[in-house]
Structures are given as structure tokens and as C-alpha cells.
Biopython code that builds the backbone (N, CA, C, O; Angstrom):
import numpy as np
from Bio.PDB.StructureBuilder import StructureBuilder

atoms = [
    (1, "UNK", "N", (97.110, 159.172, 126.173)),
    (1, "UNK", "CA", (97.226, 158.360, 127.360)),
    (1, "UNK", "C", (97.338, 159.261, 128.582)),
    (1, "UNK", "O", (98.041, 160.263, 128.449)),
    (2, "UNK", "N", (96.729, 159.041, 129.785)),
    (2, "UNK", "CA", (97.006, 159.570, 130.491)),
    (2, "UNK", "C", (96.931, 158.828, 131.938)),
    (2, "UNK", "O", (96.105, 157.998, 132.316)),
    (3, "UNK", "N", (98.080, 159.397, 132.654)),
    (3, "UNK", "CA", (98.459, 158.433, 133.945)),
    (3, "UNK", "C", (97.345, 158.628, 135.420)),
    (3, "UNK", "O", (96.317, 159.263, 135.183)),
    (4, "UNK", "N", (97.482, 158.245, 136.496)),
    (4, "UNK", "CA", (96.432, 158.322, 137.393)),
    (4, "UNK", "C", (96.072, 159.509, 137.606)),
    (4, "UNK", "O", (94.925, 159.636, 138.034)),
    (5, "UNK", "N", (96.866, 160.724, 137.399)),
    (5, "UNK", "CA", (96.421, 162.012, 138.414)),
    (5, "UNK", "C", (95.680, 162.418, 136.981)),
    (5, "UNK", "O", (95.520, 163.628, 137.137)),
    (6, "UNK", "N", (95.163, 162.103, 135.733)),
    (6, "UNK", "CA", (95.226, 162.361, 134.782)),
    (6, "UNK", "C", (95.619, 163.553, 133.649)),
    (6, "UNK", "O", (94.964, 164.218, 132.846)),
    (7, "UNK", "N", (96.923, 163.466, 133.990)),
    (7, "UNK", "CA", (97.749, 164.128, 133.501)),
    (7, "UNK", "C", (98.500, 163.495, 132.240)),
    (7, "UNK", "O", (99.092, 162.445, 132.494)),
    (8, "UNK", "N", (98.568, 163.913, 131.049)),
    (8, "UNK", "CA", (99.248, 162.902, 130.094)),
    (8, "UNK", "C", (100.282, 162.768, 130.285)),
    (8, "UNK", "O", (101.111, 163.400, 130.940)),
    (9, "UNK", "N", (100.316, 161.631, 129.520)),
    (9, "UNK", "CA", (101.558, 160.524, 129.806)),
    (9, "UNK", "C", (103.053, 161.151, 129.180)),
    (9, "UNK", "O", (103.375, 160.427, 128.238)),
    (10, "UNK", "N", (103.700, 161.851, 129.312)),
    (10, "UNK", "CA", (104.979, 161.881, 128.385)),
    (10, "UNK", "C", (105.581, 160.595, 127.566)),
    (10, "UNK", "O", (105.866, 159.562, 128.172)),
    (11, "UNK", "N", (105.732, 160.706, 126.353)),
    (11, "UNK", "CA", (106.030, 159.504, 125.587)),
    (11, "UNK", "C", (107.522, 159.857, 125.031)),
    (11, "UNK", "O", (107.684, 160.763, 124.213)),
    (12, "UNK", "N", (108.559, 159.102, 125.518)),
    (12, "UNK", "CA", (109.938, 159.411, 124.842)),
    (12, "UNK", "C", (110.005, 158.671, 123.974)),
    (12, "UNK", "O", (109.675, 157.488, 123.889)),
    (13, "UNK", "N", (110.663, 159.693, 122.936)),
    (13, "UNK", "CA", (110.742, 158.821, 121.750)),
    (13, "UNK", "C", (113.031, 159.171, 121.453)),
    (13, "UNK", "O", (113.766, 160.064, 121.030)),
    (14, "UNK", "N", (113.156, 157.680, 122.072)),
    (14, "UNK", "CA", (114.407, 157.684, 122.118)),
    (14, "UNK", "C", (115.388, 157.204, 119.950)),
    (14, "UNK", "O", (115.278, 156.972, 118.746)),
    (15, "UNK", "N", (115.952, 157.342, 120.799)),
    (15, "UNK", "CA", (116.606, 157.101, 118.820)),
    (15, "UNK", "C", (116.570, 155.605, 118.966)),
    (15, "UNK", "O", (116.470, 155.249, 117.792)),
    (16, "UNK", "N", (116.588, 154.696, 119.578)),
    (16, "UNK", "CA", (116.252, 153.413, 119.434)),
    (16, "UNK", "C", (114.868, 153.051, 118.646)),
    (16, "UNK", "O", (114.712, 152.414, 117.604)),
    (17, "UNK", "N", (113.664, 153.847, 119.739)),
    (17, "UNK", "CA", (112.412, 154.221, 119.182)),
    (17, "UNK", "C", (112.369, 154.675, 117.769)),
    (17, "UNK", "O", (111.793, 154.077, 116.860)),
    (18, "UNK", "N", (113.002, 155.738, 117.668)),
    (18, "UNK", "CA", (112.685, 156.221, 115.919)),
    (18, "UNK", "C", (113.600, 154.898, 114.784)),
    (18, "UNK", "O", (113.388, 154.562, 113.619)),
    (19, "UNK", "N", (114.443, 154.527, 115.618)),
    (19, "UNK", "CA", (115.198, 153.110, 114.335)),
    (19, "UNK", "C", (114.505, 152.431, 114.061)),
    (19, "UNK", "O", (114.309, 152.175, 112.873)),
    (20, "UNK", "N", (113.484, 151.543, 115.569)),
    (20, "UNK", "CA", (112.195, 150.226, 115.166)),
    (20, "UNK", "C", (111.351, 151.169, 114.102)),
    (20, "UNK", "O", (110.948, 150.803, 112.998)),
    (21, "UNK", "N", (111.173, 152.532, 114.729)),
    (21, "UNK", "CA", (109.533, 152.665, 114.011)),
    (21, "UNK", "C", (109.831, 153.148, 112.175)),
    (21, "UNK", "O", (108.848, 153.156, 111.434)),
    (22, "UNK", "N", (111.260, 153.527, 111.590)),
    (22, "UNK", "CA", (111.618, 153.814, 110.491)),
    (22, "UNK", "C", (111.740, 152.382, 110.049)),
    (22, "UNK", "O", (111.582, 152.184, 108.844)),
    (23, "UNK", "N", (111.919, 151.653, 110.597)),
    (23, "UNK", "CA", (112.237, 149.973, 110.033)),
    (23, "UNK", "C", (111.195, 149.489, 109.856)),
    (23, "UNK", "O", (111.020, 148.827, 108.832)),
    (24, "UNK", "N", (110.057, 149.678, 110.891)),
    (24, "UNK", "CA", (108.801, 148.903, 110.712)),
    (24, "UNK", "C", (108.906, 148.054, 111.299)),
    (24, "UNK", "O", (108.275, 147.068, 110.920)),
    (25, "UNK", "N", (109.807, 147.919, 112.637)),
    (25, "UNK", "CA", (110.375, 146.436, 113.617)),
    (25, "UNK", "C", (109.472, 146.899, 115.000)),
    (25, "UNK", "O", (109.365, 148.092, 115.282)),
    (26, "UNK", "N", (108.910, 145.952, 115.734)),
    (26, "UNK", "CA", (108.270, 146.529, 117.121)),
    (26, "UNK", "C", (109.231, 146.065, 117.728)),
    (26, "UNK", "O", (110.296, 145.804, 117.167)),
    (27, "UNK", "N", (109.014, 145.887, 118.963)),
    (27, "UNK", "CA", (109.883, 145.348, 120.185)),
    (27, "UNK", "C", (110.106, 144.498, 120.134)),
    (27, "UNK", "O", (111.269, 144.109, 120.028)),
    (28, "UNK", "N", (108.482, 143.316, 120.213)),
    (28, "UNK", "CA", (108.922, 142.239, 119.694)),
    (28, "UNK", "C", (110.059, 141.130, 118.964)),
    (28, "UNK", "O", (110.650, 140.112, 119.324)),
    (29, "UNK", "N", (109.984, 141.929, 117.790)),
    (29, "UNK", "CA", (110.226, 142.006, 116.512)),
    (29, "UNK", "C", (112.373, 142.054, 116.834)),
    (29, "UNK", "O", (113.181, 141.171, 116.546)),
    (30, "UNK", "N", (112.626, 143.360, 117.463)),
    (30, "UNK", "CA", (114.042, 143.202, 118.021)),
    (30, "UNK", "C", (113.952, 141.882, 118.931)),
    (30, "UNK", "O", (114.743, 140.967, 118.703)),
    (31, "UNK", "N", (113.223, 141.793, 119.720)),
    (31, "UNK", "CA", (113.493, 140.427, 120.612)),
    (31, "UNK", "C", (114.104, 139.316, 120.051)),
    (31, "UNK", "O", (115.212, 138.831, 120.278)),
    (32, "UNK", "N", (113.085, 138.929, 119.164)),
    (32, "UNK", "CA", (113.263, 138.177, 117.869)),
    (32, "UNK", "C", (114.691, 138.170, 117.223)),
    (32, "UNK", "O", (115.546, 137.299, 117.384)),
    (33, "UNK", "N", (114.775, 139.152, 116.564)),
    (33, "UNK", "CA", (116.376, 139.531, 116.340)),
    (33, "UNK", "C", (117.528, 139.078, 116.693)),
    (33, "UNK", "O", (118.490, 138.579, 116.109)),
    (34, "UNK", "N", (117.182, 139.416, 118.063)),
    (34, "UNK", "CA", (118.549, 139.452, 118.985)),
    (34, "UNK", "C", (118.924, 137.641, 119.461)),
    (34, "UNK", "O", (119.976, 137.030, 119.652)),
    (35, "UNK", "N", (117.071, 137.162, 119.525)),
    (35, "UNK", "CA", (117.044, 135.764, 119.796)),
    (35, "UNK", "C", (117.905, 134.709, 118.711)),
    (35, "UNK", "O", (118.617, 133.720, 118.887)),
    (36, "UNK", "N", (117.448, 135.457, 117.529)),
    (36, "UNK", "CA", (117.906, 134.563, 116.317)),
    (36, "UNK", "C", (119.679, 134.823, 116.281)),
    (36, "UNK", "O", (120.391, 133.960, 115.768)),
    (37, "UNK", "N", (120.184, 135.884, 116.781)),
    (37, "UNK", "CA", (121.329, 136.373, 116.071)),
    (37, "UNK", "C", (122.582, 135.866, 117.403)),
    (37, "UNK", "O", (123.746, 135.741, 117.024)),
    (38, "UNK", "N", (122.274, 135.621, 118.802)),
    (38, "UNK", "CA", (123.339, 136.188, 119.974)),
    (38, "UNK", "C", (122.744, 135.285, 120.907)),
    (38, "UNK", "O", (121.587, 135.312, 121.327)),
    (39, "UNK", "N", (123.817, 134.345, 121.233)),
    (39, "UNK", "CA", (123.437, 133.373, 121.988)),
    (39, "UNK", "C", (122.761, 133.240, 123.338)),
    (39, "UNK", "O", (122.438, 132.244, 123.986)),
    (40, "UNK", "N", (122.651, 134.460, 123.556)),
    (40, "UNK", "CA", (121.886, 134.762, 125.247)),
    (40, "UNK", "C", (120.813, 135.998, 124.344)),
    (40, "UNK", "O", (121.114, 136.582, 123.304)),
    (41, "UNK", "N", (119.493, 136.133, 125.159)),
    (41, "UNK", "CA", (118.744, 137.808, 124.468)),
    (41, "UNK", "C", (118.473, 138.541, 125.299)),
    (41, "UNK", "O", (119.244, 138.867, 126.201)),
    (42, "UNK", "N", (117.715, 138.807, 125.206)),
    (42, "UNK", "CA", (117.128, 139.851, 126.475)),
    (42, "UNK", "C", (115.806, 139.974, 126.505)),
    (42, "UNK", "O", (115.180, 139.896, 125.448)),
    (43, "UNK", "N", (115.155, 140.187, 127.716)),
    (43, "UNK", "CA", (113.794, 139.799, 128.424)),
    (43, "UNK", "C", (113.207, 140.766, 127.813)),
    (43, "UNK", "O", (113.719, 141.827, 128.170)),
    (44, "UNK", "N", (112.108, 140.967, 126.816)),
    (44, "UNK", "CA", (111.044, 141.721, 126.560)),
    (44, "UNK", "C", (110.982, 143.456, 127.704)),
    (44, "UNK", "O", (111.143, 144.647, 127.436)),
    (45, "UNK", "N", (110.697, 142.759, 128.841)),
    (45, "UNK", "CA", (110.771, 143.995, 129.546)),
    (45, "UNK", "C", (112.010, 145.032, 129.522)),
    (45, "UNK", "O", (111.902, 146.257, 129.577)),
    (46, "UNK", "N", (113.022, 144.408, 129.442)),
    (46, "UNK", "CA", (114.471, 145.086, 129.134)),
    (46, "UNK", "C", (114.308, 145.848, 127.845)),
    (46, "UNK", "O", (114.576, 147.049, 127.882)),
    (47, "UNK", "N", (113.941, 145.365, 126.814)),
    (47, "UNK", "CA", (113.841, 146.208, 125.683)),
    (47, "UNK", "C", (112.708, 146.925, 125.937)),
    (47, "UNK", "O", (112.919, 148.137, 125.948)),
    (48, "UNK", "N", (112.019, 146.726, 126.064)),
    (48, "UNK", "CA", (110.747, 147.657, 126.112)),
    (48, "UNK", "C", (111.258, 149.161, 126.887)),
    (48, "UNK", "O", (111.097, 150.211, 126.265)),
    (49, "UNK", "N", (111.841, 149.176, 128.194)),
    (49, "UNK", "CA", (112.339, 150.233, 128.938)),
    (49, "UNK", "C", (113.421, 150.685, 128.426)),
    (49, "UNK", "O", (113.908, 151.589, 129.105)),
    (50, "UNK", "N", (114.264, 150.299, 127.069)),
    (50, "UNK", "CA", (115.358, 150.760, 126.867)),
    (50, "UNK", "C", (114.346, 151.637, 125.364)),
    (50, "UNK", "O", (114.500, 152.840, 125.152)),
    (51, "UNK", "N", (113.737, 151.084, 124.817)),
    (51, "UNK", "CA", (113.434, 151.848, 124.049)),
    (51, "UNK", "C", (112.700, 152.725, 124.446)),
    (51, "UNK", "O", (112.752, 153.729, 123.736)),
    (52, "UNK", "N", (111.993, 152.790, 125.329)),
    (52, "UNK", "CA", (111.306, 153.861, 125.697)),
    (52, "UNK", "C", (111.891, 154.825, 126.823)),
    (52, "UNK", "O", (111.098, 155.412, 127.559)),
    (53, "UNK", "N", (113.267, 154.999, 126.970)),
    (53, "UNK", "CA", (113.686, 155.742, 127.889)),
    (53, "UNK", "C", (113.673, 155.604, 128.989)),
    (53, "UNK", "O", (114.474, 156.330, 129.577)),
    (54, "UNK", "N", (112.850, 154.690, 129.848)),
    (54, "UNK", "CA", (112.920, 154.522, 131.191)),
    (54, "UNK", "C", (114.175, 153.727, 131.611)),
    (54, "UNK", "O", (114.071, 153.525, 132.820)),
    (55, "UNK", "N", (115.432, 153.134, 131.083)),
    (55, "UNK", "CA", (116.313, 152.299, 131.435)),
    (55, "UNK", "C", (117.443, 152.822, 130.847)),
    (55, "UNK", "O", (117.789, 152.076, 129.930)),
    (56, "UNK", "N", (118.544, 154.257, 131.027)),
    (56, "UNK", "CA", (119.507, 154.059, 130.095)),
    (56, "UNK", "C", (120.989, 153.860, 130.771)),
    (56, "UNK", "O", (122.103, 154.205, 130.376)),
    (57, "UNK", "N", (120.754, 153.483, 131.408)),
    (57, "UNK", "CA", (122.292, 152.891, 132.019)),
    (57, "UNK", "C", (122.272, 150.934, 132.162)),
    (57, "UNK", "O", (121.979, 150.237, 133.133)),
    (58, "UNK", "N", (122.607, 150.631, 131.095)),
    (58, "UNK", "CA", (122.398, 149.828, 130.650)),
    (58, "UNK", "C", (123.929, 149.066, 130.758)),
    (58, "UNK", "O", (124.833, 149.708, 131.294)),
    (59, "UNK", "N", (124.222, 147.622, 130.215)),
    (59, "UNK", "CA", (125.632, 146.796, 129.769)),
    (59, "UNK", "C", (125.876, 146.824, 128.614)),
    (59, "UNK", "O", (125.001, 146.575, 127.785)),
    (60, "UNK", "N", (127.283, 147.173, 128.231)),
    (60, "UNK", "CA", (127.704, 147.165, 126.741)),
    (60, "UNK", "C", (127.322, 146.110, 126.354)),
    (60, "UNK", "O", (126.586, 146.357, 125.399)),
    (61, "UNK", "N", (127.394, 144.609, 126.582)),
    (61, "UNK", "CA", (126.651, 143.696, 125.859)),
    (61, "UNK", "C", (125.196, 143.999, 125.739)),
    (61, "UNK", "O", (124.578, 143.359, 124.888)),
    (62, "UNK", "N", (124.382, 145.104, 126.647)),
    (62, "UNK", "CA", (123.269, 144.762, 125.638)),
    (62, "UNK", "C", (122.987, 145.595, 125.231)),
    (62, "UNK", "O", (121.769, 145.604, 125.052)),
    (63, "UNK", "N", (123.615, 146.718, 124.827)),
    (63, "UNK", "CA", (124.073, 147.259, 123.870)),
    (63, "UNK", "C", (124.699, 146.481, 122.669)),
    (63, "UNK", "O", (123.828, 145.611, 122.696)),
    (64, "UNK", "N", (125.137, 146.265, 122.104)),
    (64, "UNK", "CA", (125.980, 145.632, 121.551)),
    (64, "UNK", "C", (124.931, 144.483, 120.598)),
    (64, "UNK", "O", (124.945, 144.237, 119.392)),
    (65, "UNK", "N", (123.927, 143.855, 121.878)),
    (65, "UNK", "CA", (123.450, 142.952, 121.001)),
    (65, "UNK", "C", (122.000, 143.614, 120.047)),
    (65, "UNK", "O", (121.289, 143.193, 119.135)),
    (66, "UNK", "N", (122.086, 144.840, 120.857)),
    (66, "UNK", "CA", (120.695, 145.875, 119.923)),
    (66, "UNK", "C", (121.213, 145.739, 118.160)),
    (66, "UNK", "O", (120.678, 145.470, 117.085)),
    (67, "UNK", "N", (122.653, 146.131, 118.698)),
    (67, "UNK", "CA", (123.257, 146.563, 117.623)),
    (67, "UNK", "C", (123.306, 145.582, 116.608)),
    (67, "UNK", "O", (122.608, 145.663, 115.597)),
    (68, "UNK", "N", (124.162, 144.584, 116.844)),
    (68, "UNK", "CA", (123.639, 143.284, 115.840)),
    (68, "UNK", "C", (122.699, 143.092, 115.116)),
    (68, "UNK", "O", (122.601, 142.893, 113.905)),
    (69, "UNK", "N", (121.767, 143.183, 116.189)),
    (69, "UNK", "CA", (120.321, 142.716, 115.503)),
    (69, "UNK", "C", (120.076, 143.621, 114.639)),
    (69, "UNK", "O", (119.467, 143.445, 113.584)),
    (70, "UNK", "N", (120.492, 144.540, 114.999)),
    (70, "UNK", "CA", (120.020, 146.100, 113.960)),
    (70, "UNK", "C", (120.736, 146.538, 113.011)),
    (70, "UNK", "O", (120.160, 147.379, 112.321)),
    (71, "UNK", "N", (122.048, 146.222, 112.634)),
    (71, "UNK", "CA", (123.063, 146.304, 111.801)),
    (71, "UNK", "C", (123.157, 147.746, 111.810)),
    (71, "UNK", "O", (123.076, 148.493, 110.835)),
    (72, "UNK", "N", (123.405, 148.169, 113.480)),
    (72, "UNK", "CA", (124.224, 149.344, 113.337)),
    (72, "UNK", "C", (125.195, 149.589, 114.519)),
    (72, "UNK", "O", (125.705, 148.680, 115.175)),
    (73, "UNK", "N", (125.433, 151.136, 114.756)),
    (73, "UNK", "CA", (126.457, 151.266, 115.627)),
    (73, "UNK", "C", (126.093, 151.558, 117.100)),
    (73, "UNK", "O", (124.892, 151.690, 117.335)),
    (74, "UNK", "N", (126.804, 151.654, 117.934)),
    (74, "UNK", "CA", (126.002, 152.110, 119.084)),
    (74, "UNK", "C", (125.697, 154.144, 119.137)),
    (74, "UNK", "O", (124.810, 154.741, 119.746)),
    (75, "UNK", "N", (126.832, 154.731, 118.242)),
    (75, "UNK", "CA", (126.238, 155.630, 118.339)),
    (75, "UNK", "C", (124.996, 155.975, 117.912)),
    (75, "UNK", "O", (124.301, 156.833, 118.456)),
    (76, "UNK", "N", (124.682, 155.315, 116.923)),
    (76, "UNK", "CA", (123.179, 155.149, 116.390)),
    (76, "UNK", "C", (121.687, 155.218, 117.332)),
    (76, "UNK", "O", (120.517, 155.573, 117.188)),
    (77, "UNK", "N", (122.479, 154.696, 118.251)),
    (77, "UNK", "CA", (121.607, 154.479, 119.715)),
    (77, "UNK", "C", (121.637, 155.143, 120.795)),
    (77, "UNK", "O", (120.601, 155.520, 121.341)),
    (78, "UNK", "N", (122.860, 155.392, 121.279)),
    (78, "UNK", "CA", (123.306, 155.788, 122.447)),
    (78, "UNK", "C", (122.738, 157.666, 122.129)),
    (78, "UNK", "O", (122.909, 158.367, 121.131)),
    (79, "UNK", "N", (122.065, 157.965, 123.416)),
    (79, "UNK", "CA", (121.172, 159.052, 123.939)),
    (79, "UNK", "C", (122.312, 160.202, 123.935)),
    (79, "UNK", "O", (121.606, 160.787, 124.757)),
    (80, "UNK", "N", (123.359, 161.024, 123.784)),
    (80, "UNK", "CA", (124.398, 161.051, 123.669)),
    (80, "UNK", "C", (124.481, 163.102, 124.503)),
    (80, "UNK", "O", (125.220, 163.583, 125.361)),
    (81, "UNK", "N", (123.451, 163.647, 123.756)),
    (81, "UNK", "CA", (123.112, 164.916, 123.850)),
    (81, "UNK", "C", (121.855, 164.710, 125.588)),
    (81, "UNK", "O", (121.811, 165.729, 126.278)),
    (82, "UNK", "N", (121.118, 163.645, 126.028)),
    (82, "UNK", "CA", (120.850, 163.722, 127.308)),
    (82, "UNK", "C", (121.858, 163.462, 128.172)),
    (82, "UNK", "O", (122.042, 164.113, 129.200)),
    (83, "UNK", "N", (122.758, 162.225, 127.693)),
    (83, "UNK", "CA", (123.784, 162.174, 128.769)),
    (83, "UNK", "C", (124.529, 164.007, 128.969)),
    (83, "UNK", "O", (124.260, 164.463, 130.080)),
    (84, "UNK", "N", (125.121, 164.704, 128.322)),
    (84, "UNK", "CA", (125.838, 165.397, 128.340)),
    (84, "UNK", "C", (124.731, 167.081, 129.197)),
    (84, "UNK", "O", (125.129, 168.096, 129.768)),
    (85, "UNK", "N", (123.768, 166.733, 128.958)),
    (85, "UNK", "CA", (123.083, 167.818, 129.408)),
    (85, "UNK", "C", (122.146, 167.261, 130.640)),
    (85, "UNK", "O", (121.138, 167.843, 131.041)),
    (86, "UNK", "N", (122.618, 166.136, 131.120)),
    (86, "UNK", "CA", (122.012, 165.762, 132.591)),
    (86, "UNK", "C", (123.173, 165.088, 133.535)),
    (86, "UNK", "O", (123.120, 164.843, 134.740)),
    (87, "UNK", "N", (124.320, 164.850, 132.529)),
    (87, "UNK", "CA", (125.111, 164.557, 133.713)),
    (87, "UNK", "C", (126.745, 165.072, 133.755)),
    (87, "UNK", "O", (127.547, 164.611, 134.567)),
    (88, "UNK", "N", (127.076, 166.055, 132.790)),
    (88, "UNK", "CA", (128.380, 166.540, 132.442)),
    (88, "UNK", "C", (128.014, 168.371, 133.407)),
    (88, "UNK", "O", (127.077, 169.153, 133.243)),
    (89, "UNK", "N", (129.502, 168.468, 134.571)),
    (89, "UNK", "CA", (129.502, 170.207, 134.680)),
    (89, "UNK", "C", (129.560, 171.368, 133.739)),
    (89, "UNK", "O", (130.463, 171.478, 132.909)),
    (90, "UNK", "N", (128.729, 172.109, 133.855)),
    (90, "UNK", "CA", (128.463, 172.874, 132.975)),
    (90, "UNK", "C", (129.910, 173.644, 132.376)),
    (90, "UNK", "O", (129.861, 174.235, 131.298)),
    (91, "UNK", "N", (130.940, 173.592, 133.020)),
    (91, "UNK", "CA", (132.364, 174.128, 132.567)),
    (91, "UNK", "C", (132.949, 173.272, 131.071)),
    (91, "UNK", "O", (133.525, 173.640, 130.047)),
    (92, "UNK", "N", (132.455, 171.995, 131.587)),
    (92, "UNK", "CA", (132.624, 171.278, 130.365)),
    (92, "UNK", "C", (131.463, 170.801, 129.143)),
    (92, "UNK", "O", (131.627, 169.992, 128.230)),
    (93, "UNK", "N", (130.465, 171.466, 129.425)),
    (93, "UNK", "CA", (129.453, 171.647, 128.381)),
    (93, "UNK", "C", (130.203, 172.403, 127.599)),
    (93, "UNK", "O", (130.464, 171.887, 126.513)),
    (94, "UNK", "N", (130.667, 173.534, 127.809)),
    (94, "UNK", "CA", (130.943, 174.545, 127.129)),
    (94, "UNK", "C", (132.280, 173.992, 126.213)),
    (94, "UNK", "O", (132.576, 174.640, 125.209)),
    (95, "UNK", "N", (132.795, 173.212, 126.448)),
    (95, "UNK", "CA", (134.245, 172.822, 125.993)),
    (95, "UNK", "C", (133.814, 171.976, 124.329)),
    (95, "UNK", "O", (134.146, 172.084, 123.148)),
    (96, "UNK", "N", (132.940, 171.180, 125.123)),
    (96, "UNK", "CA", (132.111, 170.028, 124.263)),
    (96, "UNK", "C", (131.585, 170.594, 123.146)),
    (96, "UNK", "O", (131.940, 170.204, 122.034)),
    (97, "UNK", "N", (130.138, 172.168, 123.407)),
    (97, "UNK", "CA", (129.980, 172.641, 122.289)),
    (97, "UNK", "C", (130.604, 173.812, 121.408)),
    (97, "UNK", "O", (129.988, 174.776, 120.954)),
    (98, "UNK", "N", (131.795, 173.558, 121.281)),
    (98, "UNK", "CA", (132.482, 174.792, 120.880)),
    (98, "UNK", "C", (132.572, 174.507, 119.554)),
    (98, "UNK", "O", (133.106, 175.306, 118.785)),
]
sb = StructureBuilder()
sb.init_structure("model")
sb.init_model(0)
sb.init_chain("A")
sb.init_seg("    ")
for serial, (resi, resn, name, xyz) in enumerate(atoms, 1):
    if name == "N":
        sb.init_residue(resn, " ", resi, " ")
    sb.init_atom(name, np.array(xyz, "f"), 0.0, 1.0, " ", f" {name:<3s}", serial, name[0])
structure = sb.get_structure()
């Protein structure tokens, strides 16, 4: 794929991403999920940008309702090693990987 200046596209493949694609679930497919399982869901476009990295500051509920649908945890999900290396001072990187 490649974007207008045609330069390829970077494709993140977040750990949300690798859970659908080891499951064999698309986006869809979580939509679905979350529809059947949690009385409110979430808009297609919302998942779509969360799995693909463009959205990660997100609400613990929808978090939470990934999780449901997915029968797992949020650490399972949660980006954990970008947060810490794009938004923690480097004094406390060092603390973290010791």
C-alpha cells in the first residue's frame, strides 16, 4: 500500500491486531462481540483505529469491553512498552528496566 506521496504505508500491527488475526476474528467480527456481549458497543471506526494504532488513548470502558468480548485481560492489549518509551523521562526508564 502506498499513501499519496507514494511512499508505503506503515502498517502497525498492535497486540490487539495480532489477538483478532491468531483468533481468526476481523474487526467486524469484535464488533459483533462486543454487540452481543455489553449493553452499549462501539462504532466500527473506533475499533478499527484502536486496532490499528492510530487511537491509543482510549476509556477504560472501552477497554474493558475489548476485553469481554475477547476473554482476556487488558494487559493482553494495552501497548505497554510504547507507552513507556514515548511518554515516561528517561530517569525513570532506567528504574523500570532494571
Amino acid at each position: 500500500m502506498k499513501n499519496n506521496e507514494n511512499k508505503p504505508i506503515e502498517i502497525k500491527r498492535t497486540k490487539l491486531y495480532k489477538i483478532l488475526r491468531k483468533r481468526g476474528i476481523s474487526q467486524m467480527g469484535l464488533h459483533n462481540l462486543i454487540k452481543d456481549r455489553c449493553k452499549s458497543h462501539l462504532g466500527n471506526d473506533v475499533i478499527s483505529r484502536i486496532v490499528n494504532g492510530k487511537k491509543t488513548n482510549y476509556e477504560i470502558h472501552t477497554l474493558l469491553k475489548i476485553c469481554v468480548a475477547l476473554d482476556c485481560t487488558p494487559n493482553d492489549i494495552i501497548e505497554k512498552e510504547e507507552f513507556i518509551s514515548k511518554h515516561l523521562l528517561d530517569e525513570y526508564k532506567k528504574e523500570i528496566n532494571r
